[in-house]
C-alpha positions as CSV (number, residue, x, y, z in Angstrom):
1,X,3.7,23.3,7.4
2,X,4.4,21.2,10.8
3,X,7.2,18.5,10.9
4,X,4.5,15.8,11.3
5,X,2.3,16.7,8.4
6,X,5.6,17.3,6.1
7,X,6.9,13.2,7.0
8,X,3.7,12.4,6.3
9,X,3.3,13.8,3.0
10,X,7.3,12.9,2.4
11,X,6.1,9.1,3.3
12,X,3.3,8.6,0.9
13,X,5.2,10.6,-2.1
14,X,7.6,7.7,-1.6
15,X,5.1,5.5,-1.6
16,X,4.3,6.5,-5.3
17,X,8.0,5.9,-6.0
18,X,7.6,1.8,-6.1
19,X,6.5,1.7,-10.1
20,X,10.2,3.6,-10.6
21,X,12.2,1.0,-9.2
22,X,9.8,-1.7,-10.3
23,X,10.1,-1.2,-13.5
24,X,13.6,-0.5,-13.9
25,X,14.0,-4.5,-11.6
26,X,11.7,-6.0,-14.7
27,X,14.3,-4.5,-17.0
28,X,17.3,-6.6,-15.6
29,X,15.1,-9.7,-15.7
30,X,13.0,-10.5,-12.6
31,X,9.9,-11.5,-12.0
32,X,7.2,-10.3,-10.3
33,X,7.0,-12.4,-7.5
34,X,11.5,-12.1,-7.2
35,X,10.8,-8.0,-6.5
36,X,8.5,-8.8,-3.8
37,X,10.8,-11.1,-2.7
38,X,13.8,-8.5,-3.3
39,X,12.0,-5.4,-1.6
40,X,10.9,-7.4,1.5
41,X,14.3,-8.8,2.4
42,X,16.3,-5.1,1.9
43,X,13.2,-3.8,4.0
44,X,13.6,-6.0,6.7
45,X,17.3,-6.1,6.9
46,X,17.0,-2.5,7.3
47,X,13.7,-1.9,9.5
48,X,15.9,-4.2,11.9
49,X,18.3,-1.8,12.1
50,X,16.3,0.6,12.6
51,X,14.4,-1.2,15.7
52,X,17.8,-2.0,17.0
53,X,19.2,1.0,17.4
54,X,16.2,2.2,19.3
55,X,15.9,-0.7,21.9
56,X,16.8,-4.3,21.3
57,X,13.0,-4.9,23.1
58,X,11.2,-4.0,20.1
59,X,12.0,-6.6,18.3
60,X,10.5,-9.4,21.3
61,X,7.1,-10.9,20.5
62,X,5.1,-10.3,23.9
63,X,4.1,-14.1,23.1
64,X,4.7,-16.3,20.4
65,X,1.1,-16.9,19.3
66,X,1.0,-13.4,18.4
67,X,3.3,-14.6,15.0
68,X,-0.6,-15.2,13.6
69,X,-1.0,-11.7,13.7
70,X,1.8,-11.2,11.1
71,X,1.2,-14.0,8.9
72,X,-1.7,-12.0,8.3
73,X,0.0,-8.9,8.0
74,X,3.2,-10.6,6.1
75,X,1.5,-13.2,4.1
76,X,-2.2,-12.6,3.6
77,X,-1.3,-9.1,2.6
78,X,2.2,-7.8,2.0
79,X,3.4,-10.7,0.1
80,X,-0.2,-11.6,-1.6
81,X,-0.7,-7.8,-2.4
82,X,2.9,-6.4,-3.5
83,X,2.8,-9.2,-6.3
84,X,-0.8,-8.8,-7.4
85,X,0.3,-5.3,-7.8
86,X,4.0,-6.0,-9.5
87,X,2.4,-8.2,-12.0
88,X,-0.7,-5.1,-12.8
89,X,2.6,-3.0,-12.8
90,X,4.3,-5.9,-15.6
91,X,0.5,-6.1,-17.4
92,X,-0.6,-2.3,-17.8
93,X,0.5,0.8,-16.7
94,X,1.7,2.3,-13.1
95,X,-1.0,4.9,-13.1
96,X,-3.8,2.1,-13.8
97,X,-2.1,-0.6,-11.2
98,X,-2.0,2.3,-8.7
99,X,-5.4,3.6,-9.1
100,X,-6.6,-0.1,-8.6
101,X,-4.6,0.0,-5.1
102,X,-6.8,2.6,-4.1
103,X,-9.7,0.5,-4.2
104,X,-8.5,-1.0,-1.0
105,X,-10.6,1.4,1.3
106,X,-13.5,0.1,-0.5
107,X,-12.4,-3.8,0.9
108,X,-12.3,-2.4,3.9
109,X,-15.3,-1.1,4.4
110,X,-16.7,-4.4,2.7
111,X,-14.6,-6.6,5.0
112,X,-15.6,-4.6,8.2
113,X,-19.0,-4.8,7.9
114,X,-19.1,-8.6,8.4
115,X,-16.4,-8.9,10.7
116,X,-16.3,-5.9,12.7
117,X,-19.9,-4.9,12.1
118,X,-19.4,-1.5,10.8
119,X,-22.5,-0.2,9.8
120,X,-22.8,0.9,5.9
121,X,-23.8,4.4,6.1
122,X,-25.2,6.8,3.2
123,X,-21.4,8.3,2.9
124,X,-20.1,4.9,2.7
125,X,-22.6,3.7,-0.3
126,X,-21.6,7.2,-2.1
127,X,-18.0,6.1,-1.4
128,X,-18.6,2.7,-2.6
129,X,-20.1,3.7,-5.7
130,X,-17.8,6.6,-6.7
131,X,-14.7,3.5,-6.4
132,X,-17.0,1.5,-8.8
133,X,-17.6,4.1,-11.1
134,X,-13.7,5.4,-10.9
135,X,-12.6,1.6,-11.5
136,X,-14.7,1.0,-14.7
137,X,-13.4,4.6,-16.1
138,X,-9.6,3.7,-15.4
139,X,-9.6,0.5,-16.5
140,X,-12.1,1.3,-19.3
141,X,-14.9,-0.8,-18.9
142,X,-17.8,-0.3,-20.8
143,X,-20.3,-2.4,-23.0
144,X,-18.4,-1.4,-26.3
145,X,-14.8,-1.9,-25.2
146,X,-15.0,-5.5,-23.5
147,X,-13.1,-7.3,-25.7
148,X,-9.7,-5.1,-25.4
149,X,-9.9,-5.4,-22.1
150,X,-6.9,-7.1,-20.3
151,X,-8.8,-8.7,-17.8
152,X,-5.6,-10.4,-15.9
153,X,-4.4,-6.8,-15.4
154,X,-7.6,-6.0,-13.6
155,X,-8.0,-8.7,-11.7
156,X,-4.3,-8.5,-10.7
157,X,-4.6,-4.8,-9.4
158,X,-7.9,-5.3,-7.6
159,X,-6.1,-7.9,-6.2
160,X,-3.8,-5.6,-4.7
161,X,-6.4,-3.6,-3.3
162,X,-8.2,-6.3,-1.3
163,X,-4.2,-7.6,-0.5
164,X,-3.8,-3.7,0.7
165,X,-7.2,-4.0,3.0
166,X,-5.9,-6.8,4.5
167,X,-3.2,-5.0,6.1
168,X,-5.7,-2.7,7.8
169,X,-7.8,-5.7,9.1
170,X,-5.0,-7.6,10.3
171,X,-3.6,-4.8,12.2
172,X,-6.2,-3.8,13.4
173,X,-5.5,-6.6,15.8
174,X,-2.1,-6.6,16.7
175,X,-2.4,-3.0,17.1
176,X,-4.1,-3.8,20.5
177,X,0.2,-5.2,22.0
178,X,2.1,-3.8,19.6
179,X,3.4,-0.1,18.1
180,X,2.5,0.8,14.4
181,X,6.5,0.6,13.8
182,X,6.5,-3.1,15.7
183,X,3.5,-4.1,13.4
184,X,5.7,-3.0,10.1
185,X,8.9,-4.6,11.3
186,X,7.2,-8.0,12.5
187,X,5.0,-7.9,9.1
188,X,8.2,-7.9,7.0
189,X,10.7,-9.8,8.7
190,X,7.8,-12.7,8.7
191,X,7.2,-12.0,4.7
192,X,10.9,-12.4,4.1
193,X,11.7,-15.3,6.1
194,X,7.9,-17.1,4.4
195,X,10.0,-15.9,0.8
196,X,13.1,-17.5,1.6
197,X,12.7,-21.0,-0.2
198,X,11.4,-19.2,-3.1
199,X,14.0,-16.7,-4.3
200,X,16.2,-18.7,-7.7
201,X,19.2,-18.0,-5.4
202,X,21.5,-19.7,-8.1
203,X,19.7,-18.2,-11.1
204,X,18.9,-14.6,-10.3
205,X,22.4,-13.6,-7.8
206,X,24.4,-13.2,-10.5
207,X,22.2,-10.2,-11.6
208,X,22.5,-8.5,-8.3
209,X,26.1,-8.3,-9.1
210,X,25.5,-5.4,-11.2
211,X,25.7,-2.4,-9.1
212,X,22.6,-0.7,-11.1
213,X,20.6,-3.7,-10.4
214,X,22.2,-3.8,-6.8
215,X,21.2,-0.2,-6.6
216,X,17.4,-0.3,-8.1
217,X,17.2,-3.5,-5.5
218,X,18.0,-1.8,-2.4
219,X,16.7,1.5,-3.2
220,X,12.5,-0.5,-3.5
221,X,13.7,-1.5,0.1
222,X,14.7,1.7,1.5
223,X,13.1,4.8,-0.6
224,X,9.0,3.6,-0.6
225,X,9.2,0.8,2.1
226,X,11.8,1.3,4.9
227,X,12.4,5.2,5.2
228,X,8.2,5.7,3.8
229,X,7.0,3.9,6.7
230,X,9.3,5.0,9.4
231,X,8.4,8.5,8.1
232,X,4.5,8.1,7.7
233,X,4.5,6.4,11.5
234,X,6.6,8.9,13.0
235,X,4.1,11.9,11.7
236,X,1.0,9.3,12.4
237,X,2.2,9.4,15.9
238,X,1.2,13.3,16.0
239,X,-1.5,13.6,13.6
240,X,-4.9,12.1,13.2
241,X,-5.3,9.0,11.7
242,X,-7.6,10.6,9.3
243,X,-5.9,13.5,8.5
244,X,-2.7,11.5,7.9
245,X,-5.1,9.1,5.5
246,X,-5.8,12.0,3.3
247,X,-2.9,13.7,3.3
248,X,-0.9,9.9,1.8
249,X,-3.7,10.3,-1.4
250,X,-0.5,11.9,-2.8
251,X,0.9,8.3,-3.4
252,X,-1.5,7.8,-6.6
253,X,-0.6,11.3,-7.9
254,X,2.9,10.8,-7.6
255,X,3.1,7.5,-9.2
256,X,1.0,8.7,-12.0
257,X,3.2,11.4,-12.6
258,X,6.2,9.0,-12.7
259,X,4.3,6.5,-14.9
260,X,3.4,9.3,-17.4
261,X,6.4,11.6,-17.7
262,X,9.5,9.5,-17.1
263,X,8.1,6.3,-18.8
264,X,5.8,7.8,-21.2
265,X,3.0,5.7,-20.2
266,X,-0.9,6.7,-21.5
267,X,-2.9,7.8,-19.0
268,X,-5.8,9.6,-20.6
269,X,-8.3,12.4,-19.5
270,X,-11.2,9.9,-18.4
271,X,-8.7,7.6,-16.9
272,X,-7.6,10.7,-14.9
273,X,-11.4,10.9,-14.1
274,X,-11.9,7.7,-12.5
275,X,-8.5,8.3,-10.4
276,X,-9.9,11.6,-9.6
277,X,-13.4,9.0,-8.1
278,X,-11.1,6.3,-6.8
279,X,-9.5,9.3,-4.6
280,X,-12.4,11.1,-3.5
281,X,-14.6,7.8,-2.6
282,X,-11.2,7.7,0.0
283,X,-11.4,11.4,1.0
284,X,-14.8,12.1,1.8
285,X,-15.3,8.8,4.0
286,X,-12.1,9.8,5.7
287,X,-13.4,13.9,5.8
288,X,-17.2,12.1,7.0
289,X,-14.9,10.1,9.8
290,X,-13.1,12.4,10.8
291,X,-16.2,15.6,11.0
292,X,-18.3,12.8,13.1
293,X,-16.0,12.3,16.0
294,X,-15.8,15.9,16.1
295,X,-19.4,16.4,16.3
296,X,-19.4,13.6,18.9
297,X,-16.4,15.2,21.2
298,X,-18.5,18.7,20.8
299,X,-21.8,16.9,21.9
300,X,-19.9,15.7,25.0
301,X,-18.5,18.4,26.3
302,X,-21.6,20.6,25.7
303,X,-23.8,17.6,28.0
């Protein structure tokens, strides 16, 4: 296995860490909304670090007006999504909060058709309907179980997929002036300095004080944000985008195993099913993707 593919693989396995420290945050008292707010401070503190030890120009907006950009990014989805998915976290399970992450490439596709004008295609229905299908199955939807359903867990973690999306429409923008890593770094130093007024400074401190607390709080900002994303950009930067989009499915599979075997969480076989949809709707658009560009380079060179 090549360096590239391994920190890619590393990256998104960290990814599915988040639930871990999550959980363990809830346990000393905060909220939902305090672990965004504590995960994208330590992540910013220390993707600036990070950016500054490589050149103090990465860190310069090429013009101000590109902040819009990562209000986007920072706001509209960091912020908006890592909540909607701490409070599924807080409401159900991490397997089920996770699996409804996933559902994010479905937004996208959605979201790209009217704004970018990305043609639905017969692989992209399929795709579409296999995350519908996988949705109702892990969050167990059906005409006979209606009434046990906690529908503010659902809406919560489809929330976080549509949050999640967001990130890929936004940057699909300031992508055009700025590096993948840039993108990250702006994204989260904007989402922490937006969650300033809003952390309970005088309330909640005193908890940090505890170095397990302390530990749990900086860990979320290192482990799945900082060191993922420096990992999954620095193998993105020698693999294909849709290779390295398949290869971070191991983020649901990892959290799932957390959610079930360390915190004893149910996750049952038909649950497993619609996981086992919610991740396939992802690869075979990304396989489809990826097969078509080849066919289109082939064609070329051939005429």
């Amino acid at each position: 296995m090549n360096k590239p593919i391994l920190f890619i693989i590393l990256g998104a396995a960290l990814w599915g860490t988040i639930g871990w420290f999550v959980k363990h945050l809830y346990a000393f008292g905060f909220t939902p909304m305090e672990v965004v707010t504590l995960r994208v401070w330590s992540s910013a503190i220390i993707l600036i670090i990070y950016m500054l030890s490589l050149s103090s120009s990465n860190l310069k907006l090429k013009h101000y007006s590109d902040v819009k950009y990562f209000i986007g990014t920072g706001v509209c989805s960091i912020i908006f999504f890592n909540y909607c998915m701490f409070t599924a976290i807080e409401l159900s399970t991490i397997p089920i909060a996770t699996s409804l992450l996933y559902t994010g490439p479905t937004f996208v596709t959605i979201i790209s058709f009217f704004l970018f004008k990305e043609p639905f295609t017969r692989i992209k229905i399929i795709a579409l309907f296999m995350t519908l299908l996988g949705t109702c199955l892990v969050v167990g939807l059906s005409p006979g179980n209606l009434n046990n359903l906690d529908f503010a867990s659902i809406l919560f973690g489809l929330g976080s997929g549509l949050g999640y999306a967001l990130y890929s429409i936004f940057s699909k923008y300031s992508l055009q002036k700025y590096s993948s890593l840039q993108v990250t770094s702006f994204t989260f130093i904007v989402a922490a300095v937006t969650l300033l007024p809003f952390f309970p400074y005088q309330e909640k401190f005193s908890l940090l004080l505890d170095a397990t607390a302390l530990f749990y709080a900086i860990g979320l900002g290192i482990l799945p944000t900082a060191l993922a994303y420096i990992l999954y950009t620095y193998g993105l930067q020698y693999t294909e985008a849709s290779k390295a989009s398949i290869l971070s499915t191991i983020e649901p599979v990892v959290a799932t195993l957390i959610g079930i075997f360390i915190f004893l969480e149910t996750f049952t076989f038909v649950q497993m099913l619609g996981m086992g949809c919610i991740i396939g709707a992802v690869l075979i658009v990304q396989l489809y993707g990826r097969n078509k560009r080849v066919y289109k380079q082939k064609s070329k060179s051939i005429l």
